[in-house]
C-alpha atoms as an extended CHARMM CRD file, in Angstrom:
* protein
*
        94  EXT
         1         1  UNK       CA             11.3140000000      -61.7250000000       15.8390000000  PROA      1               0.0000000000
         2         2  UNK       CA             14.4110000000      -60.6490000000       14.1610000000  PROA      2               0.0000000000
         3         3  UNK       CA             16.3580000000      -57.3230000000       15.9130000000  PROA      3               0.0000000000
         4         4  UNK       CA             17.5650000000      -54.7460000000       13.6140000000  PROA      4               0.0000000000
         5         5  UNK       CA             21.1820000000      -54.3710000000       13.3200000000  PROA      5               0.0000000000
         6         6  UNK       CA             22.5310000000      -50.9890000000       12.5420000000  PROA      6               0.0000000000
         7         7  UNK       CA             24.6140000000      -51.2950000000        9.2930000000  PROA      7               0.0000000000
         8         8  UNK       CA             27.5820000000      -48.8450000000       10.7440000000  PROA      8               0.0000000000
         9         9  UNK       CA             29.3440000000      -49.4720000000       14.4660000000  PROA      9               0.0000000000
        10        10  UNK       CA             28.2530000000      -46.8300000000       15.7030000000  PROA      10              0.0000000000
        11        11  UNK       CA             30.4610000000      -47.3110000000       19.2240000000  PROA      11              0.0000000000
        12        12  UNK       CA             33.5240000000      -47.8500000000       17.0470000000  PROA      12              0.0000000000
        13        13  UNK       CA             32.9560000000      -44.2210000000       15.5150000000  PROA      13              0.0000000000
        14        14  UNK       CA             32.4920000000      -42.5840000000       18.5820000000  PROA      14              0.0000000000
        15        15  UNK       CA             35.5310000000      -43.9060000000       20.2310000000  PROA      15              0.0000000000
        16        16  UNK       CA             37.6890000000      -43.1490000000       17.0950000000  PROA      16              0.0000000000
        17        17  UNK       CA             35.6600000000      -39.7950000000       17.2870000000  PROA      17              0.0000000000
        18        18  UNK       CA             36.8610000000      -39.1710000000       20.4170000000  PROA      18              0.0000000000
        19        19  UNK       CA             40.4740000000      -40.3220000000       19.7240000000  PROA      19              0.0000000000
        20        20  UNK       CA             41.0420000000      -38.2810000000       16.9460000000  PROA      20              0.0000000000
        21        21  UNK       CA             39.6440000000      -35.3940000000       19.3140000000  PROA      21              0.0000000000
        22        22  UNK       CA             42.1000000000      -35.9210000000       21.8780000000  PROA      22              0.0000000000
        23        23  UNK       CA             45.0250000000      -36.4650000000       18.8730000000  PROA      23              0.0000000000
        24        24  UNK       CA             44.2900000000      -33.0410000000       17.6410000000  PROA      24              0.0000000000
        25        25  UNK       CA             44.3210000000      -31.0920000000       21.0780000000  PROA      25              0.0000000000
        26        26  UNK       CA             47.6480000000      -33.3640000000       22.2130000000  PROA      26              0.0000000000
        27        27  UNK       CA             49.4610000000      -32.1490000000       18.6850000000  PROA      27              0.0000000000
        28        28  UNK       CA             48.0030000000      -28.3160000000       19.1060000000  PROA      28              0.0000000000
        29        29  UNK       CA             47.4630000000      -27.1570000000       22.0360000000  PROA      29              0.0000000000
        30        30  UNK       CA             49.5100000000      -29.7720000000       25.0210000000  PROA      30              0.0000000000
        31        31  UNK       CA             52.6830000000      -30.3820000000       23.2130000000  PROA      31              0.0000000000
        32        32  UNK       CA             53.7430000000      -26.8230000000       21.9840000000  PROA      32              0.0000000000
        33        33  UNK       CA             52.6920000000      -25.7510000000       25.5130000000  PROA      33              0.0000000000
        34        34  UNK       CA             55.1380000000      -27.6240000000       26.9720000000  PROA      34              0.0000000000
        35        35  UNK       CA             57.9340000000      -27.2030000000       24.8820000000  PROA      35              0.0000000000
        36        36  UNK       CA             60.4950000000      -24.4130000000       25.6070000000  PROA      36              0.0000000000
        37        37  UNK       CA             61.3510000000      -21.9020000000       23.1480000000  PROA      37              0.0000000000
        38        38  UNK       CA             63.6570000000      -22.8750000000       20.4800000000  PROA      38              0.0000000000
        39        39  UNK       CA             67.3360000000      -22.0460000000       20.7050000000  PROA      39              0.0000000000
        40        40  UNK       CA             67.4960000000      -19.1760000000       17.8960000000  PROA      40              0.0000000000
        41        41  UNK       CA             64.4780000000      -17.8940000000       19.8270000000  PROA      41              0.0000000000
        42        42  UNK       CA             67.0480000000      -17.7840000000       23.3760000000  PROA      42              0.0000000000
        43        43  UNK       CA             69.9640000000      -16.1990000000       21.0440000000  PROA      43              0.0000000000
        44        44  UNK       CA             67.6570000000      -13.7100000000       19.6970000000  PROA      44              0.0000000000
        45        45  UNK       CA             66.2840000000      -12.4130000000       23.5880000000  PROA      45              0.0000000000
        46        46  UNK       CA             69.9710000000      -12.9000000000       24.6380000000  PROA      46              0.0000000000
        47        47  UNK       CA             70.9860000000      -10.8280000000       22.0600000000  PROA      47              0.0000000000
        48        48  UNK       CA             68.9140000000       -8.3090000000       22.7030000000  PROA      48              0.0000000000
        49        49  UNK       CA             69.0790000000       -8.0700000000       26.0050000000  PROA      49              0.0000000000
        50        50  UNK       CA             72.6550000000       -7.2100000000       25.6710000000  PROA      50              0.0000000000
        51        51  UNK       CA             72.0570000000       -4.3440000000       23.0230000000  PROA      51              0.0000000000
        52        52  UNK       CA             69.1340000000       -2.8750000000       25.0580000000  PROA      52              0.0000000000
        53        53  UNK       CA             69.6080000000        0.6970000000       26.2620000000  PROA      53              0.0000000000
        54        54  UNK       CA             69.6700000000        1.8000000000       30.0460000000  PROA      54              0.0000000000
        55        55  UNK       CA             66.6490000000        3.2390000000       31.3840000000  PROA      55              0.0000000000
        56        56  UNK       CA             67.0800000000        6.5250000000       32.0450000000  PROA      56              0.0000000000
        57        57  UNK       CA             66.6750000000        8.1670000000       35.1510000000  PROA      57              0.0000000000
        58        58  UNK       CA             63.2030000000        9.1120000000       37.4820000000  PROA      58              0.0000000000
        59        59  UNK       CA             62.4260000000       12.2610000000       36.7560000000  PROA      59              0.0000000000
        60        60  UNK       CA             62.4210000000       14.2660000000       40.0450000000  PROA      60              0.0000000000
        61        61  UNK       CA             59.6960000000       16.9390000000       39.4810000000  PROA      61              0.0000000000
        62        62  UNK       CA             56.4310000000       16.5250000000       38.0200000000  PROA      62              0.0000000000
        63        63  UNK       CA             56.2120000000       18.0900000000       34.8680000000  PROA      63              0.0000000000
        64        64  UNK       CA             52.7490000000       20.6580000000       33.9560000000  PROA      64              0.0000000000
        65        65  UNK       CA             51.5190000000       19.4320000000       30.8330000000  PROA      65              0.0000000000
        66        66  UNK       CA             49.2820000000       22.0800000000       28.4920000000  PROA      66              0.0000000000
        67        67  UNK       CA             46.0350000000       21.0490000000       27.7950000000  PROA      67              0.0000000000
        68        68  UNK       CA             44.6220000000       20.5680000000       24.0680000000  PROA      68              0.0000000000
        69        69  UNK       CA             41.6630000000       22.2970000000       23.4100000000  PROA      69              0.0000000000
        70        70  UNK       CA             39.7110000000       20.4090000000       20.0790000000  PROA      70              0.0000000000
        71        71  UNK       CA             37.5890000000       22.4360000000       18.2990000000  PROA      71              0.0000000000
        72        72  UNK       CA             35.6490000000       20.5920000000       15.5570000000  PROA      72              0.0000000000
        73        73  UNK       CA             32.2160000000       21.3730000000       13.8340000000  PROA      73              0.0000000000
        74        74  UNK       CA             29.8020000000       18.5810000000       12.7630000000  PROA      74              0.0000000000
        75        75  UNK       CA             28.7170000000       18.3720000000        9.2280000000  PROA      75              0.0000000000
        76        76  UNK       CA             24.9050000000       18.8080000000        9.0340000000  PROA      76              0.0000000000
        77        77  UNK       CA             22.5360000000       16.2650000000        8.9340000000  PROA      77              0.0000000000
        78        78  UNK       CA             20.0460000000       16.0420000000        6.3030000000  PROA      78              0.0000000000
        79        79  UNK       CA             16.4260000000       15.5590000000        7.7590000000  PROA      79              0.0000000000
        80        80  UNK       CA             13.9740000000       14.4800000000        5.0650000000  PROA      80              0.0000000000
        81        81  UNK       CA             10.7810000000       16.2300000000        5.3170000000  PROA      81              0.0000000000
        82        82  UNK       CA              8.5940000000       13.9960000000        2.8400000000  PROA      82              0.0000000000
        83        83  UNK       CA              6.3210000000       11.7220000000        3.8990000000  PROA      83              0.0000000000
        84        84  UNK       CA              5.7300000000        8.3700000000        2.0940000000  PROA      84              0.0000000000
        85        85  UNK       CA              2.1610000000        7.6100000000        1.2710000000  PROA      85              0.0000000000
        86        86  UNK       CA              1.7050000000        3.8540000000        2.5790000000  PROA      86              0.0000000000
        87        87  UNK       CA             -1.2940000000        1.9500000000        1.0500000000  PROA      87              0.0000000000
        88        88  UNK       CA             -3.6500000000        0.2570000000        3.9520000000  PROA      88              0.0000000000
        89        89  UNK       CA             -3.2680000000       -3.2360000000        4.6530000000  PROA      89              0.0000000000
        90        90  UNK       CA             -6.2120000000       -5.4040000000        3.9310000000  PROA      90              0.0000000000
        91        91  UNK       CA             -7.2460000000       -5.4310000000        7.8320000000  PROA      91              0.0000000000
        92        92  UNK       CA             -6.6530000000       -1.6290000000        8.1880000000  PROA      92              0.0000000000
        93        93  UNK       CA             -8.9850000000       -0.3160000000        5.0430000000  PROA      93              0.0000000000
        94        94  UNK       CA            -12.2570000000        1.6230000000        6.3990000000  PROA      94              0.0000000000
């Protein structure tokens, strides 16, 4: 008897299925993760880093904050009272 051959290489495809998948998370996701930050990005934090303003000093009391009383009103909500007249189904008819 004769075997059937499959017309496409079907192991080829998966390994260059799997190559391309490893390709694309190498390029996206490995690489950038390990390269630093570029060196406008280091001038930039250096920069302002030297511009940034002292903290100020811990307050030494706790301060009494007033409360904020809300007072809202809700719209009302319109109930229909009609009721729908629903013909029987074919099992339901008496």
């Amino acid at each position: 008897m004769k075997r059937y051959e499959h017309t496409t290489p079907r192991a080829m495809l998966g390994g260059i299925a799997v190559a391309l998948t490893a390709l694309t998370i190498g390029l996206f996701a490995v690489l950038p993760a390990q390269t630093g930050p570029s060196q406008r990005v280091q001038e930039i934090a250096t920069a302002a880093a030297r511009h940034a303003p002292q903290p100020a000093a811990a307050p030494t009391e706790l301060r009494y904050i007033d409360p904020i009383d809300v007072v809202a009103v809700r719209a009302p909500k319109v109930i229909s009272t009609q009721e729908r007249e629903m013909p029987a189904k074919r099992g339901d008819q008496g």
